[in-house]
C-alpha positions as CSV (number, residue, x, y, z in Angstrom):
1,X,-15.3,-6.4,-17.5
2,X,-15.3,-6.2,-13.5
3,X,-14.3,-2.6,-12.2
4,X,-11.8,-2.9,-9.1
5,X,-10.7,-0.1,-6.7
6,X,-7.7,-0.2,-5.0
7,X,-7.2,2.6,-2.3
8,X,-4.2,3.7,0.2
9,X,-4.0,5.4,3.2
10,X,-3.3,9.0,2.4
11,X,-0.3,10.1,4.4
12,X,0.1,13.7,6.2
13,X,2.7,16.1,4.5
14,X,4.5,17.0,7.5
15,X,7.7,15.1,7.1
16,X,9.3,12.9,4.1
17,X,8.1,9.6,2.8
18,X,9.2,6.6,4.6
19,X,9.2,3.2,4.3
20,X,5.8,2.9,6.0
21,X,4.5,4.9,2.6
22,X,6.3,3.0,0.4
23,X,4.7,-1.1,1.7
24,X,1.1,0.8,1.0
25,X,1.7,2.1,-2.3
26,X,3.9,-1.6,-3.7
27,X,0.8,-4.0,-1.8
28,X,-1.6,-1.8,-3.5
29,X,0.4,-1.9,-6.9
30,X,0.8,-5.3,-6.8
31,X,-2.8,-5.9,-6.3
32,X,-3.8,-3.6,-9.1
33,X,-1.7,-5.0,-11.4
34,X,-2.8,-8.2,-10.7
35,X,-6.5,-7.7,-11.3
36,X,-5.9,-5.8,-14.8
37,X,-3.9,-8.7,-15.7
38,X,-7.2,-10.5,-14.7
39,X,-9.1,-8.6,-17.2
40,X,-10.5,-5.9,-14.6
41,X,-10.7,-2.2,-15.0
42,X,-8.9,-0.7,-12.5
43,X,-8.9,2.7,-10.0
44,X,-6.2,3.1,-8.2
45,X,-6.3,6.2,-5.7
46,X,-3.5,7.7,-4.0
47,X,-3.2,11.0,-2.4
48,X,-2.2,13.3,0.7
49,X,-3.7,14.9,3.8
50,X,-2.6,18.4,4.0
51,X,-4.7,19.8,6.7
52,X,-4.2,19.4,10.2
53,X,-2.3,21.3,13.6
54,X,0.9,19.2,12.7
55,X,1.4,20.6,9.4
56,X,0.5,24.1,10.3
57,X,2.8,23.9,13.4
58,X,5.1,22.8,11.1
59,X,4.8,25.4,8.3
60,X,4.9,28.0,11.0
61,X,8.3,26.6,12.9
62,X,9.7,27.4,8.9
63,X,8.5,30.9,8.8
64,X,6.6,29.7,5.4
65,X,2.8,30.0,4.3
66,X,1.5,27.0,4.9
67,X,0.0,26.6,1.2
68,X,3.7,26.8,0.4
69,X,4.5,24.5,2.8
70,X,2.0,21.9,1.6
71,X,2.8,22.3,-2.1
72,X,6.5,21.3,-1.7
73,X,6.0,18.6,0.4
74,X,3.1,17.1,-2.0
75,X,5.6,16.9,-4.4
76,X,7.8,15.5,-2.7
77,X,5.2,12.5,-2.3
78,X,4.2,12.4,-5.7
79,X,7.5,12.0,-6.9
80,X,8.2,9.4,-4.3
81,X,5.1,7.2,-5.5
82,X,6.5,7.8,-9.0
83,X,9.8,6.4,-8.1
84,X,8.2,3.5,-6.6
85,X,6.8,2.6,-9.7
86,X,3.3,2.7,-8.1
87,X,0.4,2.5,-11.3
88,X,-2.4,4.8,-9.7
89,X,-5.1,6.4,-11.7
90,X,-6.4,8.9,-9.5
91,X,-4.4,11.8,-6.8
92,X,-6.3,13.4,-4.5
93,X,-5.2,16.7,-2.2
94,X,-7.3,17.4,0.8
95,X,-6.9,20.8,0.1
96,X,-8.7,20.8,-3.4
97,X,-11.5,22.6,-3.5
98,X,-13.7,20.2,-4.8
99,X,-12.9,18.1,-2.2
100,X,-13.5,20.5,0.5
101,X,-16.7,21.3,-0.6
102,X,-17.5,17.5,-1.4
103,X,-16.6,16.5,2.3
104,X,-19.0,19.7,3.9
105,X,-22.0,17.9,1.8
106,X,-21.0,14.7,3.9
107,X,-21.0,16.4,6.9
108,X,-24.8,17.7,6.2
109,X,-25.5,13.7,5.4
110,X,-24.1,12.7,8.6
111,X,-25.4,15.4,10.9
112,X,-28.2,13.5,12.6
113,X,-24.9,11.4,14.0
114,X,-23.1,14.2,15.0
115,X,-23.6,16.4,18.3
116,X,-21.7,19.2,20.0
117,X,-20.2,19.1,23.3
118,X,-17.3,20.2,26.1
119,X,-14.9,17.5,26.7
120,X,-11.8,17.1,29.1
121,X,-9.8,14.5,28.6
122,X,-6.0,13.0,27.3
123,X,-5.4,13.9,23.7
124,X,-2.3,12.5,21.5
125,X,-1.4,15.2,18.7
126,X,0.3,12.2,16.6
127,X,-2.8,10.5,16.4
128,X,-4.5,13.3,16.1
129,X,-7.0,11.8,18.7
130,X,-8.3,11.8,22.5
131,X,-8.1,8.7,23.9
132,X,-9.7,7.1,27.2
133,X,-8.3,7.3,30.9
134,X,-8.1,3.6,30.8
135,X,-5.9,3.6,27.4
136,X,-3.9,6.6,29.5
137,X,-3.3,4.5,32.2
138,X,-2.5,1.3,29.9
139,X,0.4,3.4,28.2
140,X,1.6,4.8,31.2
141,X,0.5,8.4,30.2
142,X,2.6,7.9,27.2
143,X,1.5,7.6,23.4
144,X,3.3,4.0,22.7
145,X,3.4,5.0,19.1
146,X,4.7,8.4,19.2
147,X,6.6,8.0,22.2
148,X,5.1,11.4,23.5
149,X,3.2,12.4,26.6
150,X,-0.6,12.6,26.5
151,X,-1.9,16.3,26.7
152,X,-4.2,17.4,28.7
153,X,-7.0,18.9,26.7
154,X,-10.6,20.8,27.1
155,X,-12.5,21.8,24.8
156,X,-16.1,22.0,23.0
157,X,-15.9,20.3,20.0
158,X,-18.8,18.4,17.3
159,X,-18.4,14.2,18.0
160,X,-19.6,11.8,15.6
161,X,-21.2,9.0,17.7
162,X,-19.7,5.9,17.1
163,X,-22.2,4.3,19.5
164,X,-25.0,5.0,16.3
165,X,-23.3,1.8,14.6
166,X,-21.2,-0.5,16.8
167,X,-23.7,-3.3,16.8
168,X,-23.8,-2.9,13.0
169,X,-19.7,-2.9,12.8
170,X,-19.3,-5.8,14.7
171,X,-21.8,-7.6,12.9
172,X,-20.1,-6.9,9.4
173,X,-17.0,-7.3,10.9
174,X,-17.5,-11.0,12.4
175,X,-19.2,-11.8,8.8
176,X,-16.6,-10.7,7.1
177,X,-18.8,-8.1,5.1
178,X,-15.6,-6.4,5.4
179,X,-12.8,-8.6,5.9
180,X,-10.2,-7.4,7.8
181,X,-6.7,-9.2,7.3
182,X,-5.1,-10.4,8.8
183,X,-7.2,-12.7,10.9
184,X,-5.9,-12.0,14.2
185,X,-6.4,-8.4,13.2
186,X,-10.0,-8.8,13.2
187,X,-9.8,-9.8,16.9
188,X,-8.0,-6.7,17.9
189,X,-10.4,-4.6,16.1
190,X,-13.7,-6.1,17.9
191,X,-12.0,-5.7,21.2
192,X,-11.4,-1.8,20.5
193,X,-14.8,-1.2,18.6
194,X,-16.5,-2.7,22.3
195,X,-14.3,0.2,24.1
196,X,-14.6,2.9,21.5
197,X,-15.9,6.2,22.7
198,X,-17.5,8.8,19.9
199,X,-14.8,10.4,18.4
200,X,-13.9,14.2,17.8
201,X,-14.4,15.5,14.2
202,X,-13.6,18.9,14.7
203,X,-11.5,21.7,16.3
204,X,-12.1,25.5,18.1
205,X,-10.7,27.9,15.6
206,X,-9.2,29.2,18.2
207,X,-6.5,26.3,18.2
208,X,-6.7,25.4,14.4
209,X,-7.6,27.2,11.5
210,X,-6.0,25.2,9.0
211,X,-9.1,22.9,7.8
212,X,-11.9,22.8,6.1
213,X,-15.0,25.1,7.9
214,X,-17.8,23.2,9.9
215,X,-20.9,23.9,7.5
216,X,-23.4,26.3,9.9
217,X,-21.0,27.2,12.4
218,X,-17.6,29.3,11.4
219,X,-15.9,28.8,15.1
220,X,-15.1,24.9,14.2
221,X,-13.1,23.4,11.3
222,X,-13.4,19.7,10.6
223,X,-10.6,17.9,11.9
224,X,-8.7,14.5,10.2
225,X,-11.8,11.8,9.8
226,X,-14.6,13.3,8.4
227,X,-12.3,15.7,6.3
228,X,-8.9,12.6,6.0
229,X,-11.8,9.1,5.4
230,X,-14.0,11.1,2.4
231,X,-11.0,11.1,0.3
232,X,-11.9,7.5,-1.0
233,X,-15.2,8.6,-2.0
234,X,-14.9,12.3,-2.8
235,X,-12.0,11.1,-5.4
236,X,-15.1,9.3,-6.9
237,X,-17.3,11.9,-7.2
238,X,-19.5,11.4,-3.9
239,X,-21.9,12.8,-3.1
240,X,-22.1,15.0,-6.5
241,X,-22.5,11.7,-8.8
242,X,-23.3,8.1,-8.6
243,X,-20.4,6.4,-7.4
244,X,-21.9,2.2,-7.3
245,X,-19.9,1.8,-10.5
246,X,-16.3,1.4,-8.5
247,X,-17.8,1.6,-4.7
248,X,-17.0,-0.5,-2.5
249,X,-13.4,-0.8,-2.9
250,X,-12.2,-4.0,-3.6
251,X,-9.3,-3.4,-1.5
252,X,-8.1,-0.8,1.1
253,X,-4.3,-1.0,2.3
254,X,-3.4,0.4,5.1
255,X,-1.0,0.2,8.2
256,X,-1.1,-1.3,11.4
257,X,-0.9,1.8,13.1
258,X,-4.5,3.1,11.4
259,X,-6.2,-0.1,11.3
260,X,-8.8,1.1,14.3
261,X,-9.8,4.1,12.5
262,X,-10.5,2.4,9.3
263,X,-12.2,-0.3,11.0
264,X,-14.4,1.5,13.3
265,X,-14.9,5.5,12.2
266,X,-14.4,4.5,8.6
267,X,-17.6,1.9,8.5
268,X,-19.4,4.6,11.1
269,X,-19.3,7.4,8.2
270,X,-20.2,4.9,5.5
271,X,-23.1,3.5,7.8
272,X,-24.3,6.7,8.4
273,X,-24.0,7.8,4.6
274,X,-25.9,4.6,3.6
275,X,-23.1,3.2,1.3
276,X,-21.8,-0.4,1.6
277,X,-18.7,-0.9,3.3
278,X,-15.5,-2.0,1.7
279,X,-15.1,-5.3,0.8
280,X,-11.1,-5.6,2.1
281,X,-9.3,-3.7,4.8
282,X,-5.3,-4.9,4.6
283,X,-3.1,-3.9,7.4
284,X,0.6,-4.5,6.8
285,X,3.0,-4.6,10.0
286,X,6.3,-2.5,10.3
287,X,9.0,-2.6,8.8
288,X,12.1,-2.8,11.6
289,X,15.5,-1.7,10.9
290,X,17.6,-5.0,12.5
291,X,15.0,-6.2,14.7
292,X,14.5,-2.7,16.2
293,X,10.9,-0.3,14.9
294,X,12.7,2.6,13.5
295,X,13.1,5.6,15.3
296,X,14.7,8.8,14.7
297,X,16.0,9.4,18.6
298,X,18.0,5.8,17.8
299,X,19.1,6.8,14.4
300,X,18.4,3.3,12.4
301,X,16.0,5.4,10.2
302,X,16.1,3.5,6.5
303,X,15.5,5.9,4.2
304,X,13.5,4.5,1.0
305,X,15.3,6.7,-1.4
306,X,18.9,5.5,-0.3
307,X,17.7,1.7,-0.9
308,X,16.0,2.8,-4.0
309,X,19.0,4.5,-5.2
310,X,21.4,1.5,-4.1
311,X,20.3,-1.4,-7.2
312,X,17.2,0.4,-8.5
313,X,13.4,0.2,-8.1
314,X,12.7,-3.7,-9.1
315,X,15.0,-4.6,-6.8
316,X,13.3,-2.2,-3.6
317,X,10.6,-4.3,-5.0
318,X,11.7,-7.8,-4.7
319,X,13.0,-7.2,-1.0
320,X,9.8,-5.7,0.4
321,X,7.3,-7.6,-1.5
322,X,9.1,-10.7,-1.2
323,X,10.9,-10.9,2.3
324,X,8.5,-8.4,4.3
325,X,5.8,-10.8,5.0
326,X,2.5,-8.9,3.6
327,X,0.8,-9.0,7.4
328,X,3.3,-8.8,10.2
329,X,6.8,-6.8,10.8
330,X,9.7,-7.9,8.9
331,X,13.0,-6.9,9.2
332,X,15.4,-5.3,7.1
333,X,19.5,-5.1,7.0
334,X,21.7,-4.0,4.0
335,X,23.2,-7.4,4.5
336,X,19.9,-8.9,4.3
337,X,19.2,-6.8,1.0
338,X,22.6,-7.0,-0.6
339,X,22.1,-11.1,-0.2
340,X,18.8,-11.1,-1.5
341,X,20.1,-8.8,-5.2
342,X,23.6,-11.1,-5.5
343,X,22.1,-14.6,-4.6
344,X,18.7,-14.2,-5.6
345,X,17.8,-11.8,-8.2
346,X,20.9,-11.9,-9.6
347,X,21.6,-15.3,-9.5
348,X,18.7,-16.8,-9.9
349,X,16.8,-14.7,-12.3
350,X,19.8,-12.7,-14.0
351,X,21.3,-15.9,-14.8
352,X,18.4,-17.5,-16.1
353,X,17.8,-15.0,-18.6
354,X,21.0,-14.7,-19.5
355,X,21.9,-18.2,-20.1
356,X,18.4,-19.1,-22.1
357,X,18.6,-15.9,-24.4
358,X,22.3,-16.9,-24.7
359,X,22.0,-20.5,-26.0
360,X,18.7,-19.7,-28.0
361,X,20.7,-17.0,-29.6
362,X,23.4,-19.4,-30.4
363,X,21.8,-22.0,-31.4
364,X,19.1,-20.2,-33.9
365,X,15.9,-21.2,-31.8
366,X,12.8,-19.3,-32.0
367,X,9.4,-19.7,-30.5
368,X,7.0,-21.1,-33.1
369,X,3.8,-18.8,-31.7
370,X,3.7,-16.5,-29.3
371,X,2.9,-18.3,-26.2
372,X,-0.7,-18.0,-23.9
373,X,0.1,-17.2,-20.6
374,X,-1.8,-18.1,-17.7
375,X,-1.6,-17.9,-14.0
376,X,-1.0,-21.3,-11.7
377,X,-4.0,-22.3,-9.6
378,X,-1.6,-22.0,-6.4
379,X,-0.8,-18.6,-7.2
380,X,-4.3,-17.3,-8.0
381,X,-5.3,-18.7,-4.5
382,X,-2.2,-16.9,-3.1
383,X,-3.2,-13.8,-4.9
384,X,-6.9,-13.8,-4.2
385,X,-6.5,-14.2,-0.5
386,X,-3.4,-11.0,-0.5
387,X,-1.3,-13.5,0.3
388,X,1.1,-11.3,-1.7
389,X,4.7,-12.3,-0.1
390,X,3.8,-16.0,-0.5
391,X,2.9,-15.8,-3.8
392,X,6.3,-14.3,-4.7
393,X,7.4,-16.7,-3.3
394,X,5.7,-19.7,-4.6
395,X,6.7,-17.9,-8.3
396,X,10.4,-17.8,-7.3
397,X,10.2,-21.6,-6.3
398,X,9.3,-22.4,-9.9
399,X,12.2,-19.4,-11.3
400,X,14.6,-21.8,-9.0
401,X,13.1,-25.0,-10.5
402,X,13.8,-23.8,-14.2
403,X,17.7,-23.3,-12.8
404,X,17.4,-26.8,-11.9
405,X,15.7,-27.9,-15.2
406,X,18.5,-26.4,-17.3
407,X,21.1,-28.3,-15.2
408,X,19.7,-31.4,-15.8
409,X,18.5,-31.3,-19.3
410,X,22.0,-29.8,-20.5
411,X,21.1,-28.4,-23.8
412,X,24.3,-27.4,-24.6
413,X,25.4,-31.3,-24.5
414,X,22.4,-31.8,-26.6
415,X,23.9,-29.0,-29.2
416,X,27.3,-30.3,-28.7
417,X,25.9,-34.1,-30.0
418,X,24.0,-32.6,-33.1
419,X,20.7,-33.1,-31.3
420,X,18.9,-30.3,-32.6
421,X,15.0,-32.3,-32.5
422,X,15.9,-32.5,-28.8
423,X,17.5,-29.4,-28.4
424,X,14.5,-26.8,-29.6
425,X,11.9,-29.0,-27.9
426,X,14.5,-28.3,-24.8
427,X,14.8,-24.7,-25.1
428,X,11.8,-23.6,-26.1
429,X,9.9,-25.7,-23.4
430,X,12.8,-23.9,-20.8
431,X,11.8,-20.5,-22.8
432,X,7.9,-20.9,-22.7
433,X,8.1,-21.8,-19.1
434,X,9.9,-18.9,-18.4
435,X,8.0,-16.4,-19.7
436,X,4.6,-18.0,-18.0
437,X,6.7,-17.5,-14.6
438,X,8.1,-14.1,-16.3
439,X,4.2,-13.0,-16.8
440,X,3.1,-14.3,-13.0
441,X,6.0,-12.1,-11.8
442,X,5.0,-9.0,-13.4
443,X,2.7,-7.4,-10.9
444,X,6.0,-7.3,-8.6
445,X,9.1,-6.2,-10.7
446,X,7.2,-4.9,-13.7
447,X,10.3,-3.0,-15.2
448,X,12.9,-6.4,-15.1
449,X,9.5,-8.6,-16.4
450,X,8.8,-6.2,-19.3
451,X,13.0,-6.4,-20.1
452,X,12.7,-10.1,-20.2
453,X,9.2,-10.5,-23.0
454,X,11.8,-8.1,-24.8
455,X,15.0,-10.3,-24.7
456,X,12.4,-13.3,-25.6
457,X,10.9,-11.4,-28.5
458,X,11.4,-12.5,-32.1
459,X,14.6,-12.2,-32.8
460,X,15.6,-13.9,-29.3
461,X,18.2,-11.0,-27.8
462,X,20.9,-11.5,-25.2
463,X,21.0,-8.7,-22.7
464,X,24.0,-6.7,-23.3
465,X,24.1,-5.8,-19.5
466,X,23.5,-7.9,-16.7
467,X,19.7,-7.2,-15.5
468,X,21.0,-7.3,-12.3
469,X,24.6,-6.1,-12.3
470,X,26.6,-6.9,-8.7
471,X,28.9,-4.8,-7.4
């Protein structure tokens, strides 16, 4: 049996989950799901990043403690996740204490790469990053992601040099030792690993307490990469036990937004640790709100919970894993999403159901063996490449197909006649059919795919509701 990890990005607890959140956790789901249906044992981590200036500011602008703080808001997350149906094995806080002390241990490891020094330069607290004068300059002083000024920053800080490894990234990168996807992501990443200058890996005390302490010196706390990356290893047991068994991840989903850092500080730390790098980075794009990146200051926010809540979690499902392309932005209306539950999963795949449990039901047909399912060539080539939006689609050409089959074999003119030979070799070729596509669906809507093995099941049962009720 292969083992498979499956990791996502692990977000910071300073504000609610967002749509963002939710395309990591469903790409990463569908993925896992899809390899234990292979036959793989499967890891799936998820997790939170509670240290950090932003979530102490935060805590603070409440009047709370920021343990408080941090304890609501994680679950918050882990309910959210829940919701989203999301199958992970593993949780991780950066404020356990195993962790804490796990990540320290890495810092010894990686302390022949890491100096001290004074810096002045342009620092976005977003990003959580300094950045170069050129990048300044590019942006117009202005973080283009956070839509904030650049500060102004000096201070003495540890750095872990990047410039230990870049020949070494690039090389791995341009072999595809990891492969990036997409593609044309892997471009953008070579161009920034050529300009990428060491990076900070720790703050002053004096400006950040909340974080885990610099091991030998009590005036710095780490700060985001060394303390945020080691989460997909720590969560393994690194460096207290022998992690080769699950590491390197199969697959690492992440956004757009955070690409650079897993693709050039990310394979830095694991370079320097001596552990092979991960086998797939993902980035998925953004999801816009009517063609526009959501913002609060415009107010076309789209709150997860409120599509969730509007037809249910298969149905959030369908809409983001099927019409959000897996690499690039996609756009989403309610028009869009209302069109895609009434026309599609209603009418498409409700119908089908309905109409085949319905006229097995009625006409006394049941399978003779339980069938053996097996995944289309197509879609395992779909799958294997994470080309996960076309492979929903490719499965939702043959659920349109079997609409098209029923229409033209017209079984019920064939139990009108008296043909009953022709009638169960008709239904139950419809039926079989429909579960194979039924089982190739599953690691995408797994509640509606495990309803419709039920209503399939010996004795064949009509749903008594709609699986997809409209409006």
């Amino acid at each position: 049996m292969n083992k498979t990890y499956v990791t996502t990005a692990i977000p910071y607890v300073n504000g609610v989950p967002h749509v963002g959140h939710a395309m990591d956790y469903c790409l990463a789901d569908v993925y896992a799901r899809y390899r234990r249906l292979a036959g793989d044992e499967v890891r799936f981590q998820a997790g939170v990043d509670e240290h950090g200036n932003k979530i102490y500011q935060k805590a603070e602008e409440l009047g709370i403690p920021v343990e408080t703080y941090v304890d609501g808001n994680t679950e918050k997350f882990k309910e959210f996740i829940a919701k989203l149906g999301a199958s992970y094995t593993d949780f991780i806080r950066t404020t356990d204490e195993v962790h804490e002390r796990r990540c320290q241990e890495i810092w010894r490891r990686l302390s022949d790469h890491i100096y001290k020094a004074k810096y002045e330069g342009w620092y976005c607290s977003g990003c959580e990053r300094f950045v170069t004068q050129k990048e300044c300059d590019d942006n117009g002083g202005i973080c283009p992601d956070h839509q904030k000024p650049y500060e102004k920053l000096e201070e003495e800080n540890y750095y872990l040099r990047i410039s230990d490894f870049k020949d070494k990234i690039r090389v791995a990168i341009e072999s595809d030792e990891m492969l990036i996807l997409p593609e044309f992501r892997k471009k953008e990443m070579l161009k920034l690993l050529e300009e990428s200058p060491d990076v900070s890996v720790s703050r002053s005390t004096e400006h950040l307490t909340w974080g885990v302490p610099v091991p030998g010196d009590n005036s710095q706390v780490m700060y985001v990469w060394i303390d945020a990356l080691s989460n997909y290893i720590t969560i393994l047991g690194y460096p207290d036990e022998d992690i080769s068994e699950w590491w390197p991840a199969a697959a690492q989903f992440v956004g757009k937004d955070i690409l650079r850092f897993h693709a050039i500080i990310w394979p830095a730390m694991l370079m320097g640790l001596g552990l092979p790098l991960p086998k797939v980075m993902l980035s998925h794009g953004f999801i816009l709100a009517d063609g526009q990146k959501m913002s609060k200051s415009i107010g076309n926010v789209v709150d997860p919970i409120e599509v969730l809540e509007r037809h249910g979690l298969d149905a959030f499902r369908y809409y983001f894993l099927r019409h959000a392309d897996t690499f690039v932005d996609s756009d989403f209306t309610w028009e869009k999403f209302e069109n895609a539950y009434n026309n599609e999963l209603a009418n498409d795949l409700g119908n089908l159901v309905q109409r085949l449990a319905t006229l097995a039901k009625k006409n006394e047909i049941k399978l003779e063996s339980e069938p053996e399912f097996k995944f289309d060539d197509e879609y395992v080539r779909l799958m294997d490449k994470f080309e996960f939006s076309k492979a929903f689609d490719y499965v939702w050409e043959r659920v349109q197909d079997l609409n098209k089959r029923i229409d033209e074999e017209k079984p019920w003119s064939l139990a009108k006649n008296g043909e009953m030979k022709k009638l169960e070799k008709c239904l139950r070729g419809l039926i079989v059919d429909l579960l194979n596509v039924n089982y190739m669906l599953s690691p995408f809507i797994p509640d509606t795919t495990e309803k419709i093995f039920e209503v399939f099941a010996d004795p064949i049962t009509p749903p008594e509701t709609p699986l997809f009720p409209k409006d």
